[in-house]
N, CA and C atoms as an extended XYZ file, in Angstrom:
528
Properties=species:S:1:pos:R:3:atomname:S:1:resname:S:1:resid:I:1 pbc="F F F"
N      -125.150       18.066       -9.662 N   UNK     1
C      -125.078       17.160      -10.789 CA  UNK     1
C      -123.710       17.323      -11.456 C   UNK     1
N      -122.819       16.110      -11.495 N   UNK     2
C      -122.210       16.318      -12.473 CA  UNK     2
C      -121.657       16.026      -13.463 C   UNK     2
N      -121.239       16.636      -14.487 N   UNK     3
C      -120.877       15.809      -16.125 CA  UNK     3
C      -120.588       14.849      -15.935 C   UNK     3
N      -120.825       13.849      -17.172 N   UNK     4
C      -120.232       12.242      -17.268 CA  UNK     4
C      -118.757       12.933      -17.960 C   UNK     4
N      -118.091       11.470      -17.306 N   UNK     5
C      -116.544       12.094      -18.003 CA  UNK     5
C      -116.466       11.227      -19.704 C   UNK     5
N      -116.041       12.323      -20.694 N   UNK     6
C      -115.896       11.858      -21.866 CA  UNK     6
C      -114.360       10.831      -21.964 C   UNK     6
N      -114.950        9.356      -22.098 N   UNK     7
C      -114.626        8.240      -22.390 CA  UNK     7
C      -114.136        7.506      -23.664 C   UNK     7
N      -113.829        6.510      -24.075 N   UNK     8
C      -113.676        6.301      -25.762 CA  UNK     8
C      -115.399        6.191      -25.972 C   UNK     8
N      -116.021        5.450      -25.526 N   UNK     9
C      -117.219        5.511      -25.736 CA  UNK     9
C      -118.300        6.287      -26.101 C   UNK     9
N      -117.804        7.409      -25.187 N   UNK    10
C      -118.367        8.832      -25.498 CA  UNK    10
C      -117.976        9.616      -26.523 C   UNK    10
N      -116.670        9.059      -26.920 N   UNK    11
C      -116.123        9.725      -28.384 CA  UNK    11
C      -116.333        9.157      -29.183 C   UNK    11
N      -116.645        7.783      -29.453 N   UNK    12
C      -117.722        7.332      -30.751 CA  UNK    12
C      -118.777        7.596      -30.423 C   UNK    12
N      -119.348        8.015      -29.663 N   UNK    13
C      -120.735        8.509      -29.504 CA  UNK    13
C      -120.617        9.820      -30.343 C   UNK    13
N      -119.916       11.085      -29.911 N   UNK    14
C      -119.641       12.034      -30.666 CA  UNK    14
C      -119.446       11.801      -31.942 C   UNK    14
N      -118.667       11.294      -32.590 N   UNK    15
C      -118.060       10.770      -33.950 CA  UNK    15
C      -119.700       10.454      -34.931 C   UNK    15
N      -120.773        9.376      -34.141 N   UNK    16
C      -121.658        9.448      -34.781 CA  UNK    16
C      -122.816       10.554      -35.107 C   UNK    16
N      -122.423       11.589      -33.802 N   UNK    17
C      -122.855       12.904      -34.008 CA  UNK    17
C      -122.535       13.408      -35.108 C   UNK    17
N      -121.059       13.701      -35.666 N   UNK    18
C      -121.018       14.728      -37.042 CA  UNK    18
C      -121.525       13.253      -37.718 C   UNK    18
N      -121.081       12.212      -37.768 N   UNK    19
C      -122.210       11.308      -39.360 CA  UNK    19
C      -123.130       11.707      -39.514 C   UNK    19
N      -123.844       11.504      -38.428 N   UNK    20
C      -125.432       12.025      -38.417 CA  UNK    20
C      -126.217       13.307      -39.427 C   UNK    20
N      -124.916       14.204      -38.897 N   UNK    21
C      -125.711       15.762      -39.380 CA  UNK    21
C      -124.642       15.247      -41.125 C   UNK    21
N      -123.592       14.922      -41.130 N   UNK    22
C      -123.228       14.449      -42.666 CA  UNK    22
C      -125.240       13.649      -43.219 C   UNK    22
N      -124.959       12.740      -42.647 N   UNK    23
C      -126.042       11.452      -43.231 CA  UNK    23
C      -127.835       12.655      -43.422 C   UNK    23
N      -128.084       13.349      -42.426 N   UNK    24
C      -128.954       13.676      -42.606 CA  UNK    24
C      -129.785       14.895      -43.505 C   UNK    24
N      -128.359       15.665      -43.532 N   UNK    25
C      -128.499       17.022      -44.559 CA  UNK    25
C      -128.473       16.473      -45.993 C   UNK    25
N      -128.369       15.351      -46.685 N   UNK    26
C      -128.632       14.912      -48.106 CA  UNK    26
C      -129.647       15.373      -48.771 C   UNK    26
N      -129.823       16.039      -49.621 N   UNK    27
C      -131.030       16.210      -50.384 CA  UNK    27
C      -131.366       14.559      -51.318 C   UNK    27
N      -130.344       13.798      -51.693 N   UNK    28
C      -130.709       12.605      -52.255 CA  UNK    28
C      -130.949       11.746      -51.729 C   UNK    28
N      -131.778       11.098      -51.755 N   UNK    29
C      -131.952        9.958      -50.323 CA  UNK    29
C      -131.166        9.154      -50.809 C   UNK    29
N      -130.605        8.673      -51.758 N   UNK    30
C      -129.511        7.198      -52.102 CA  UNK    30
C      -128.180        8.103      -51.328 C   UNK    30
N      -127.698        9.038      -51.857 N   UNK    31
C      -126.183        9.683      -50.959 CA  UNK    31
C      -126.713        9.651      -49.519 C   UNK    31
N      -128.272       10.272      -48.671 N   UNK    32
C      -128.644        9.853      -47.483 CA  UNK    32
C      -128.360        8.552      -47.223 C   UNK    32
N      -129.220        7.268      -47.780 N   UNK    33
C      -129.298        5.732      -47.178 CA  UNK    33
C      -127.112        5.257      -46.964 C   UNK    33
N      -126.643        6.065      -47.734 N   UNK    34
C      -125.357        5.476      -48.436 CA  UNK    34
C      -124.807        6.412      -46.814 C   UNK    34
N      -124.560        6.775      -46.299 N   UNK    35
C      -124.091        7.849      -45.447 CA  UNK    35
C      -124.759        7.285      -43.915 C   UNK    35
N      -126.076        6.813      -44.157 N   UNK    36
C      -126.666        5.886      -42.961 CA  UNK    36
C      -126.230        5.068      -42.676 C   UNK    36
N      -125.475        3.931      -43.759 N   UNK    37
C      -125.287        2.614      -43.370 CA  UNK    37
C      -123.723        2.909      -42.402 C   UNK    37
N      -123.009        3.475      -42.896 N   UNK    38
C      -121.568        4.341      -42.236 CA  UNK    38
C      -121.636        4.834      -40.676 C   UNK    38
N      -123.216        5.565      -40.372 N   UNK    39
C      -123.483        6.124      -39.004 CA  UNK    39
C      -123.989        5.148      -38.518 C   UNK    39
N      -124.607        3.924      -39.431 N   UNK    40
C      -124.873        3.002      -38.163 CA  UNK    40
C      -124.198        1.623      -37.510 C   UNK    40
N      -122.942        1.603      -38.294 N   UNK    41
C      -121.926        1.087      -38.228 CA  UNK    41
C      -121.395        1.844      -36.877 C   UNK    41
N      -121.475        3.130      -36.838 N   UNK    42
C      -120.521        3.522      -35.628 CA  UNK    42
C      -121.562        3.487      -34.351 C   UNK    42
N      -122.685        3.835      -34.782 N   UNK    43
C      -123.639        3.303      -33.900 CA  UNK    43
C      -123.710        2.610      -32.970 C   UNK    43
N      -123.579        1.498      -33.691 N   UNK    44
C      -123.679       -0.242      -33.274 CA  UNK    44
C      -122.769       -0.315      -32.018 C   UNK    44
N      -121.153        0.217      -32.741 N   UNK    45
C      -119.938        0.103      -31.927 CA  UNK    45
C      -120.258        0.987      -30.708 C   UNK    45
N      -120.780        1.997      -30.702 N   UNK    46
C      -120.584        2.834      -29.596 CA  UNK    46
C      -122.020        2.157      -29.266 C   UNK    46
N      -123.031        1.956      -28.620 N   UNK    47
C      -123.837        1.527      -28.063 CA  UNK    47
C      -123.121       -0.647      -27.932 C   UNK    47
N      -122.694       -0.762      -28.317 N   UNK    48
C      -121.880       -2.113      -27.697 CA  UNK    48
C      -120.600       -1.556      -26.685 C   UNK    48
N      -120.189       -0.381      -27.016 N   UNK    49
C      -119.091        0.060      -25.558 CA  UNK    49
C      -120.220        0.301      -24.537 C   UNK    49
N      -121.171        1.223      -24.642 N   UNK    50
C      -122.102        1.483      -23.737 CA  UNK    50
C      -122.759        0.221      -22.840 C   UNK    50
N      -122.206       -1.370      -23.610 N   UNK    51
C      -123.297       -2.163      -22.773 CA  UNK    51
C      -125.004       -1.985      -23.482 C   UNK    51
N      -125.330       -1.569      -23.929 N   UNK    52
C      -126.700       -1.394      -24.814 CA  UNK    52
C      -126.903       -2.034      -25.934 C   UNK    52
N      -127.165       -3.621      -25.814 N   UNK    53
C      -127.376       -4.291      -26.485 CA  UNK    53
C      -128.121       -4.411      -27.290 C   UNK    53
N      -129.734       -4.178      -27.062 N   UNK    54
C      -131.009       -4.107      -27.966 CA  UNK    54
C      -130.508       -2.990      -29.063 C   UNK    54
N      -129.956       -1.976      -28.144 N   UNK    55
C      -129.781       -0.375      -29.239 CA  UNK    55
C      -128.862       -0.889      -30.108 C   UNK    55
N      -127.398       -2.061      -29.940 N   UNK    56
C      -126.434       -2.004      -30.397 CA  UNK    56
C      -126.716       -3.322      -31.693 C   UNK    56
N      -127.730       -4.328      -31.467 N   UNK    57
C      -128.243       -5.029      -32.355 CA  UNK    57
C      -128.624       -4.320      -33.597 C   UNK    57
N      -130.169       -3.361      -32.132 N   UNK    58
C      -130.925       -2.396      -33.290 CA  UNK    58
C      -130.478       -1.657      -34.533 C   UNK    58
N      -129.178       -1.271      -34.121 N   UNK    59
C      -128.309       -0.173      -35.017 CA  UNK    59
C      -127.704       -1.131      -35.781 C   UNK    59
N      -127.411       -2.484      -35.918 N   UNK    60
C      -126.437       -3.530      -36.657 CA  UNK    60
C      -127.756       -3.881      -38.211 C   UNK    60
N      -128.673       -3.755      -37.249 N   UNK    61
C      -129.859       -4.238      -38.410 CA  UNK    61
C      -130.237       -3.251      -38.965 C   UNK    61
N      -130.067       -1.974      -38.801 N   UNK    62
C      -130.553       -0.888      -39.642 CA  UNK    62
C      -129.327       -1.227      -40.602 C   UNK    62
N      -128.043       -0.953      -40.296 N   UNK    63
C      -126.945       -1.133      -41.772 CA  UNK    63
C      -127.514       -2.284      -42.289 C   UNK    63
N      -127.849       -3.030      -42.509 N   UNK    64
C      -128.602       -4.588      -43.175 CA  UNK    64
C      -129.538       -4.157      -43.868 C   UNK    64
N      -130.492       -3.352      -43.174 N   UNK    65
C      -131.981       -2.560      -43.559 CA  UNK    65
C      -131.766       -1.861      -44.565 C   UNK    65
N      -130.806       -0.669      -44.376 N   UNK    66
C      -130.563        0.252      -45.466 CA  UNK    66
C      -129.773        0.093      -46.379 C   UNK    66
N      -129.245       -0.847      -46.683 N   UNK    67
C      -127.999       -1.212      -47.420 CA  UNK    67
C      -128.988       -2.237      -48.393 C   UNK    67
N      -129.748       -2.740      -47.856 N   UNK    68
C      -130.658       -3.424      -48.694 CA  UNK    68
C      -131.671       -2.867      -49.633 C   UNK    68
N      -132.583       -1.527      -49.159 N   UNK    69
C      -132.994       -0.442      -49.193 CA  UNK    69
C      -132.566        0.152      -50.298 C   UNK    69
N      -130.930        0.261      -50.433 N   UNK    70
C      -130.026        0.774      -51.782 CA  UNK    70
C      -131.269        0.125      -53.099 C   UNK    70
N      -131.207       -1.452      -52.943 N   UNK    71
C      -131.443       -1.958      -54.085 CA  UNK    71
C      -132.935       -2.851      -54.239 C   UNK    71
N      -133.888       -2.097      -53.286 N   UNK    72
C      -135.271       -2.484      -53.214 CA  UNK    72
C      -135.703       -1.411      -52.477 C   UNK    72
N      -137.137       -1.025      -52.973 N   UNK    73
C      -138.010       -0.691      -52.207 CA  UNK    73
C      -139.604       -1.035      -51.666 C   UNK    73
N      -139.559       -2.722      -51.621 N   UNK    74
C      -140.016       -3.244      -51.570 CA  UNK    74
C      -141.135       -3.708      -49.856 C   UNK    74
N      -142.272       -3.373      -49.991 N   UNK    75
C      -142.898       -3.316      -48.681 CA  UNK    75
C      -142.786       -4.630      -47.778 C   UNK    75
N      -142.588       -5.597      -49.255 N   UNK    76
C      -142.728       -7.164      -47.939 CA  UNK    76
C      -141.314       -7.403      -47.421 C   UNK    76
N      -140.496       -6.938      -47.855 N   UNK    77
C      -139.024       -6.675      -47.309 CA  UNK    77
C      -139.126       -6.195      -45.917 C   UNK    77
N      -139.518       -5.154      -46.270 N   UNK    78
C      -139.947       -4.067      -45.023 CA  UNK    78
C      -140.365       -4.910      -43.846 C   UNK    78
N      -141.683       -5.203      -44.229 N   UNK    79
C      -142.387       -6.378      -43.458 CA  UNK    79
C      -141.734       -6.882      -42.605 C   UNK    79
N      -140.852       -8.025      -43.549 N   UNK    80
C      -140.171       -9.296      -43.050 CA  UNK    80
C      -138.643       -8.300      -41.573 C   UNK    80
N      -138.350       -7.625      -42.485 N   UNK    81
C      -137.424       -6.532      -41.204 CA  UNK    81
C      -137.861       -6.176      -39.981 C   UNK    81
N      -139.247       -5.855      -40.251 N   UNK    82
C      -140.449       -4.767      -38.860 CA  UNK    82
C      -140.285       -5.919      -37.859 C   UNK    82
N      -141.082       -7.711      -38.738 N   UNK    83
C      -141.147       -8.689      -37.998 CA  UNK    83
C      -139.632       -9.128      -37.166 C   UNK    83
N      -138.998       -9.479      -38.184 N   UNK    84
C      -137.483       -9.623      -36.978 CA  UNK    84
C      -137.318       -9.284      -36.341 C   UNK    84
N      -137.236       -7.655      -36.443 N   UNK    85
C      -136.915       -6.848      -35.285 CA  UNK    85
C      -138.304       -6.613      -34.094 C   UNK    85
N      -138.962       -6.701      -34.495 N   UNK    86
C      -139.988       -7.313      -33.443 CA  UNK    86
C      -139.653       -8.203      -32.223 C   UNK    86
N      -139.761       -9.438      -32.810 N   UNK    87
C      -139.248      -10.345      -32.484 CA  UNK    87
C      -138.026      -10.562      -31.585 C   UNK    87
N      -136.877      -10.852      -32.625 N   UNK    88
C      -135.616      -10.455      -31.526 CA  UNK    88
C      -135.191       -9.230      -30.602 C   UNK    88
N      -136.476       -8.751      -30.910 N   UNK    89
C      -136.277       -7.080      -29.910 CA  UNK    89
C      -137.267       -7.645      -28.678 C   UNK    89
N      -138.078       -7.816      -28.849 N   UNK    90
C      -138.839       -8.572      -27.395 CA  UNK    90
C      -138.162       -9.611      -26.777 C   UNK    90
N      -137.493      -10.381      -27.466 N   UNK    91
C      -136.917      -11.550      -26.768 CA  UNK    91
C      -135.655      -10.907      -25.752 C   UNK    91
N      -135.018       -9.890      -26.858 N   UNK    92
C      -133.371       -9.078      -26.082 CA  UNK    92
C      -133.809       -8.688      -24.685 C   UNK    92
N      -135.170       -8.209      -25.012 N   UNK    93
C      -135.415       -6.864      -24.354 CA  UNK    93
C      -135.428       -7.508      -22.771 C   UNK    93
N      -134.715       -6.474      -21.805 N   UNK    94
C      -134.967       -6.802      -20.428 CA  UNK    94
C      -135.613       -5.638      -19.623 C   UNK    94
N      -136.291       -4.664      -20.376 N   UNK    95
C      -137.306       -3.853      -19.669 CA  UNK    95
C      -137.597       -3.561      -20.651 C   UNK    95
N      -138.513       -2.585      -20.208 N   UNK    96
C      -139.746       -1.383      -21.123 CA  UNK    96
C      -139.114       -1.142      -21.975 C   UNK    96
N      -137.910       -0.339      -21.276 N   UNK    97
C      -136.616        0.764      -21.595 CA  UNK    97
C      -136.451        0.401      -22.661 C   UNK    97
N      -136.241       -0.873      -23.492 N   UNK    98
C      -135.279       -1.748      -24.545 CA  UNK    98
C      -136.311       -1.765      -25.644 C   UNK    98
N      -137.324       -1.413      -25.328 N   UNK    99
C      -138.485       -0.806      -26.958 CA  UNK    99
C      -138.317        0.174      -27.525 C   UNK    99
N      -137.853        1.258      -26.839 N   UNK   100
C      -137.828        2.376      -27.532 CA  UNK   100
C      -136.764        2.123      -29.013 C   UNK   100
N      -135.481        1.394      -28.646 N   UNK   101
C      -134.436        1.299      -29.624 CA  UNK   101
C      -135.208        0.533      -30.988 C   UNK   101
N      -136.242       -0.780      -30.331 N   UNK   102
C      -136.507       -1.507      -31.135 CA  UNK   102
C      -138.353       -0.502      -32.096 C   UNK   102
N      -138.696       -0.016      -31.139 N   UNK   103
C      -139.053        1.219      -32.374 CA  UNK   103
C      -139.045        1.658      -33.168 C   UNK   103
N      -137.977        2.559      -32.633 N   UNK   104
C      -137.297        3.434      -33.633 CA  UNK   104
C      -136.806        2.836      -34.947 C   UNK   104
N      -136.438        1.766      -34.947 N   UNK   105
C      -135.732        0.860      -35.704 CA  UNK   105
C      -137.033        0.471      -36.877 C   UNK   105
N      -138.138       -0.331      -36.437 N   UNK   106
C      -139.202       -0.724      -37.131 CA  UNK   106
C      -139.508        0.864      -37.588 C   UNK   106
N      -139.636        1.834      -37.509 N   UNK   107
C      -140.180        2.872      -38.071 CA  UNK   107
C      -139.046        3.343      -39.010 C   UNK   107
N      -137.553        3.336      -38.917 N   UNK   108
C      -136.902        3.801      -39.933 CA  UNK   108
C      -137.198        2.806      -41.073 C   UNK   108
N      -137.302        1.451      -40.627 N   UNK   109
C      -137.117        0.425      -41.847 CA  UNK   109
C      -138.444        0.711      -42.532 C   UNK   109
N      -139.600        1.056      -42.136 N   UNK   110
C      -140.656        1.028      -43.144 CA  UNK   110
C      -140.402        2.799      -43.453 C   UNK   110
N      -139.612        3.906      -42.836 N   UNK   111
C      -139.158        4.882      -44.159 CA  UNK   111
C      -138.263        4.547      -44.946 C   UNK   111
N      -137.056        3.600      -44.627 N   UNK   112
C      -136.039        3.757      -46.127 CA  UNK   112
C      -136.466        2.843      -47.071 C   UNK   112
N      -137.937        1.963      -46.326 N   UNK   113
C      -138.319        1.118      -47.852 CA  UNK   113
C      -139.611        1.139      -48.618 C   UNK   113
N      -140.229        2.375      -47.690 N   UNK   114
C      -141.774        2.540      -47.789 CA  UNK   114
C      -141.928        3.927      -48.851 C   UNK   114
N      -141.020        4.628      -47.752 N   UNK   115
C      -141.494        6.140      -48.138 CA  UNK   115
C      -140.104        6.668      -48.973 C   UNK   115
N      -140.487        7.653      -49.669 N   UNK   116
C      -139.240        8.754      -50.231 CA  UNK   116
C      -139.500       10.037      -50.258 C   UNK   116
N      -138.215       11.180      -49.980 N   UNK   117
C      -138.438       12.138      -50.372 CA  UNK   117
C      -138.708       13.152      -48.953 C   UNK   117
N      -140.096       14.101      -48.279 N   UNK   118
C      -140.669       14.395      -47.720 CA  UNK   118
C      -141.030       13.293      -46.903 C   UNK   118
N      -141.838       12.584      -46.947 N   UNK   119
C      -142.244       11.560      -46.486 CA  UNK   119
C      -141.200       11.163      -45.658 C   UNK   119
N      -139.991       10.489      -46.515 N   UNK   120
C      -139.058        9.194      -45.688 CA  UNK   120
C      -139.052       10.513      -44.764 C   UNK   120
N      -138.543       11.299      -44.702 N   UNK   121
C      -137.918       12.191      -43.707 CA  UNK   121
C      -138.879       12.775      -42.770 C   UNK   121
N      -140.007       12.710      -42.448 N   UNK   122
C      -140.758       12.610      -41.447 CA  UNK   122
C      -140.736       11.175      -40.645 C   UNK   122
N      -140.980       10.460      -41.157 N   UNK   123
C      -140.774        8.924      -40.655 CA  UNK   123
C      -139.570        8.975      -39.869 C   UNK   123
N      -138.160        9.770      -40.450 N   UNK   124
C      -136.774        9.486      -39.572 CA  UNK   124
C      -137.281       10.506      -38.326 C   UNK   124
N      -138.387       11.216      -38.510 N   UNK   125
C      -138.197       12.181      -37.362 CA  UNK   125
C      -138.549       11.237      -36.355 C   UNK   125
N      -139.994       10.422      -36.567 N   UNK   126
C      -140.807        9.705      -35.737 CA  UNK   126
C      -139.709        9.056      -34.863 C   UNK   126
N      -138.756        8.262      -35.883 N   UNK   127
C      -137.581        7.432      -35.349 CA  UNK   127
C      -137.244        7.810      -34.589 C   UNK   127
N      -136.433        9.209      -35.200 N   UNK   128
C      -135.558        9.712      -33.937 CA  UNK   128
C      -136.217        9.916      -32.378 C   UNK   128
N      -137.404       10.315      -32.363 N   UNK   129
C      -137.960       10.434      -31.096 CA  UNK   129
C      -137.479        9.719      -29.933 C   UNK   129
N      -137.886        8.026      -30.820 N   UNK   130
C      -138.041        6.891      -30.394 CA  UNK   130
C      -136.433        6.805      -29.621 C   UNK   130
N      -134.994        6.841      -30.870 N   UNK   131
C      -134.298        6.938      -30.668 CA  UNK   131
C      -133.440        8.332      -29.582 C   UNK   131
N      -133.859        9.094      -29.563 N   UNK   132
C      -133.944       10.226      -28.957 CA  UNK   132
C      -133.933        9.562      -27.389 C   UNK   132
N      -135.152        9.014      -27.135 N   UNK   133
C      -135.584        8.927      -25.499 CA  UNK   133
C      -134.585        7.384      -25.189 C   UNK   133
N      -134.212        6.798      -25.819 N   UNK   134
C      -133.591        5.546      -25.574 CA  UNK   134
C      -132.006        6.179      -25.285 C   UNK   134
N      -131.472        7.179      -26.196 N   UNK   135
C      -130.257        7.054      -26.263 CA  UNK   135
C      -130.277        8.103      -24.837 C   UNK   135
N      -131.398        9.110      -23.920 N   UNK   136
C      -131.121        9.472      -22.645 CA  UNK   136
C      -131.297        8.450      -21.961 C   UNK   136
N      -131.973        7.508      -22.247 N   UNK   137
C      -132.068        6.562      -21.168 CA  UNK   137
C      -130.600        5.415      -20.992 C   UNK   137
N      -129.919        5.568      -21.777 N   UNK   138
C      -128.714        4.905      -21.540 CA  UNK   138
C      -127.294        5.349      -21.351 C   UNK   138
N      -127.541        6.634      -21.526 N   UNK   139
C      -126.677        7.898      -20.868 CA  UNK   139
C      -125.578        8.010      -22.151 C   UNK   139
N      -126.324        8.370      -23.676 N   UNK   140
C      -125.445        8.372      -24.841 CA  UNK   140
C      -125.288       10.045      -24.911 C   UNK   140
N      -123.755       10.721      -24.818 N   UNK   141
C      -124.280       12.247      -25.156 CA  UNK   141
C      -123.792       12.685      -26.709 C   UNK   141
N      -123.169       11.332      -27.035 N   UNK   142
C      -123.189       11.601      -28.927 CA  UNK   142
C      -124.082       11.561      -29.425 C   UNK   142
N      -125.094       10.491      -28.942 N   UNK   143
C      -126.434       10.212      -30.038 CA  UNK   143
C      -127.511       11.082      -29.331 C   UNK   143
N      -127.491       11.217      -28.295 N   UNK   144
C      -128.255       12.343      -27.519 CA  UNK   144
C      -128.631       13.695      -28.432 C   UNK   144
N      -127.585       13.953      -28.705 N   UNK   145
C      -127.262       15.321      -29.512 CA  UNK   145
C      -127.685       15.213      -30.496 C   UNK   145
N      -127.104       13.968      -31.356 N   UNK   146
C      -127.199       13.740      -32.656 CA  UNK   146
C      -128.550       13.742      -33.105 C   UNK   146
N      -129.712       12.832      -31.718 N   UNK   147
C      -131.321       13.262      -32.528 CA  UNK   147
C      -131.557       14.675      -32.638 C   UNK   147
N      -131.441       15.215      -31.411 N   UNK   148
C      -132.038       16.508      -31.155 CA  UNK   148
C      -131.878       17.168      -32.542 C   UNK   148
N      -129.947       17.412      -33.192 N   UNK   149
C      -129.789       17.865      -33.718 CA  UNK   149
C      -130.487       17.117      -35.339 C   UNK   149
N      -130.585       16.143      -35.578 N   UNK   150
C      -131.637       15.519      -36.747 CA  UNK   150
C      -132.768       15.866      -36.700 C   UNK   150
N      -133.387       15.677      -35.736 N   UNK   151
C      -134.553       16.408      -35.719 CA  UNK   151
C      -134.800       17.693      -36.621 C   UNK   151
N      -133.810       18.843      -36.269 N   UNK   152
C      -134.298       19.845      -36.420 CA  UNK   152
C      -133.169       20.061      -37.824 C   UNK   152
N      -132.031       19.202      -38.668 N   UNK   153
C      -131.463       18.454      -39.499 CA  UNK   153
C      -132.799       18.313      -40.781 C   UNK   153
N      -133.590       17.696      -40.517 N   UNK   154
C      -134.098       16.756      -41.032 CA  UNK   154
C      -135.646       17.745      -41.226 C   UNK   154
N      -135.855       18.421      -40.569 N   UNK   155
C      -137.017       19.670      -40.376 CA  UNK   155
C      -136.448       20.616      -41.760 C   UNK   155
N      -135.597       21.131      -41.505 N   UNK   156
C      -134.620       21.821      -42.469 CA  UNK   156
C      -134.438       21.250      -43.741 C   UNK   156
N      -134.404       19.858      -43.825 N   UNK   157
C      -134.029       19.879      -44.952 CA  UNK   157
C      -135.378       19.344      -45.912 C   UNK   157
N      -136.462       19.109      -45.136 N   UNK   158
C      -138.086       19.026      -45.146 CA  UNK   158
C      -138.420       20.452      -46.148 C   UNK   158
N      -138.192       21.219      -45.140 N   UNK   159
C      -138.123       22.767      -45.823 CA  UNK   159
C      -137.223       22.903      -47.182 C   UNK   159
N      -136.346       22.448      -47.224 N   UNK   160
C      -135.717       22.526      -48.274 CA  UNK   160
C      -136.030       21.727      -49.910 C   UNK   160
N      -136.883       20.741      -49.901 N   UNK   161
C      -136.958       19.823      -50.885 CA  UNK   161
C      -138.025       20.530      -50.817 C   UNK   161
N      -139.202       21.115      -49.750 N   UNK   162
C      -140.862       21.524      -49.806 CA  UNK   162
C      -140.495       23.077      -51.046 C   UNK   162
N      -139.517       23.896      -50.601 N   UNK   163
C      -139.226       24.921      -51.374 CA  UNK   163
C      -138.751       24.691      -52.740 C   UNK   163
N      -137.855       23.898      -52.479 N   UNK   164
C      -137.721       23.294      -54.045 CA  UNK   164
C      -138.891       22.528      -55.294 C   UNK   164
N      -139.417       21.805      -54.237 N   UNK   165
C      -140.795       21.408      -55.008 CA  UNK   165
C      -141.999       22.386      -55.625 C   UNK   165
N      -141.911       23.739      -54.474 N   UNK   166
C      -142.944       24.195      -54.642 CA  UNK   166
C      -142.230       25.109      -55.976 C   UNK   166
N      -140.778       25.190      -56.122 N   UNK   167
C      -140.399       26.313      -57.016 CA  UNK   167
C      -140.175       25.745      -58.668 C   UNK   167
N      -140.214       24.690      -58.886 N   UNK   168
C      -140.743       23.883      -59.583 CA  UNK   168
C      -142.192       23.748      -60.125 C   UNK   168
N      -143.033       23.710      -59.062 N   UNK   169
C      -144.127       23.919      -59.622 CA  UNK   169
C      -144.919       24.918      -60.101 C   UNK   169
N      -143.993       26.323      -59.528 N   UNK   170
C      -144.207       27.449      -60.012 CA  UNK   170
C      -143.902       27.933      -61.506 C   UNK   170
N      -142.107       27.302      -61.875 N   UNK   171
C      -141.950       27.144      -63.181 CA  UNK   171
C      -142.876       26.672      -64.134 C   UNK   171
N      -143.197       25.368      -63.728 N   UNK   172
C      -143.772       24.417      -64.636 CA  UNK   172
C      -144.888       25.573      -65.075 C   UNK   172
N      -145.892       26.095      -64.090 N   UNK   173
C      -147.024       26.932      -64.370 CA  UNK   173
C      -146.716       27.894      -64.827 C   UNK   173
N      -145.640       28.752      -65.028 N   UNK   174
C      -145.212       29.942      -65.716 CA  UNK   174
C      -145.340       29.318      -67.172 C   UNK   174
N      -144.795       28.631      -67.343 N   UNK   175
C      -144.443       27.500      -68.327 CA  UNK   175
C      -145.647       27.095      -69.189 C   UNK   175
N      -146.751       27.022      -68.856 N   UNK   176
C      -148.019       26.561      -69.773 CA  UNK   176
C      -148.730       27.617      -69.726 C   UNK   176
């Protein structure tokens, strides 16, 4: 077996790797969503060098998604997003293969407009999965990385708001 040779392609692939771990270590989800719309901008571009169209749409409509997200958190929004991308994701799609992107996608949009906090950030895990198995299936080793490493990004920083919450609630009870 051997290595793919690193390409420009493969170096915006990388490039969205450090966004990623930038975008995902936020404890605020507005500095998070604000840091997303940036990684999926490079996204887009590097899965359009790749030829990966559904992924490279998919990733064009998340900056739309989350940028909108900034200034609603509104479920029929959500909705109306899940449905589009539904939609123009079945129509793109020319195999199986081309769901996973459009997935992942419907599951981030109902966390950055559904959920907050703990929550949204389980939902990005679900995503990433989704996104995870799409970006081996199209031979991405920036975004490849980049779930794995969100994943366990995003686990961490789960832990981190759960400790903070719980140390808070410890105050509060010292407190009365």
């Amino acid at each position: 077996m051997t290595l793919p040779e690193i390409d420009f392609a493969q170096a915006v692939g990388l490039l969205s790797f450090v966004l990623g771990i930038l975008c995902f270590y936020q404890k605020d989800d507005r500095h998070l969503k604000l840091m997303m719309v940036v990684m999926n901008l490079n996204h887009a571009f590097h899965f359009f060098l790749l030829n990966a169209i559904t992924a490279a749409v998919s990733a064009l409509l998340a900056v739309l998604r989350t940028g909108l997200s900034l200034k609603t958190s509104s479920p029929v929004v959500a909705f109306w997003f899940i449905a589009f991308t539904m939609g123009w994701g079945i129509w793109l799609a020319d195999s199986w293969k081309d769901l996973f992107p459009i997935l992942g996608s419907c599951v981030g949009t109902y966390a950055v407009f559904c959920l907050t906090g703990i929550s949204m950030r389980i939902g990005f895990i679900i995503g990433a999965l989704c996104w995870l198995t799409n970006n081996i299936l199209v031979g991405s080793i920036g975004t490849t990385l980049l779930e794995l490493t969100l994943i366990a990004v995003n686990l961490n920083t789960i832990r981190r708001l759960w400790l903070h919450k719980k140390l808070n609630e410890d105050i509060h009870e010292a407190g009365t």
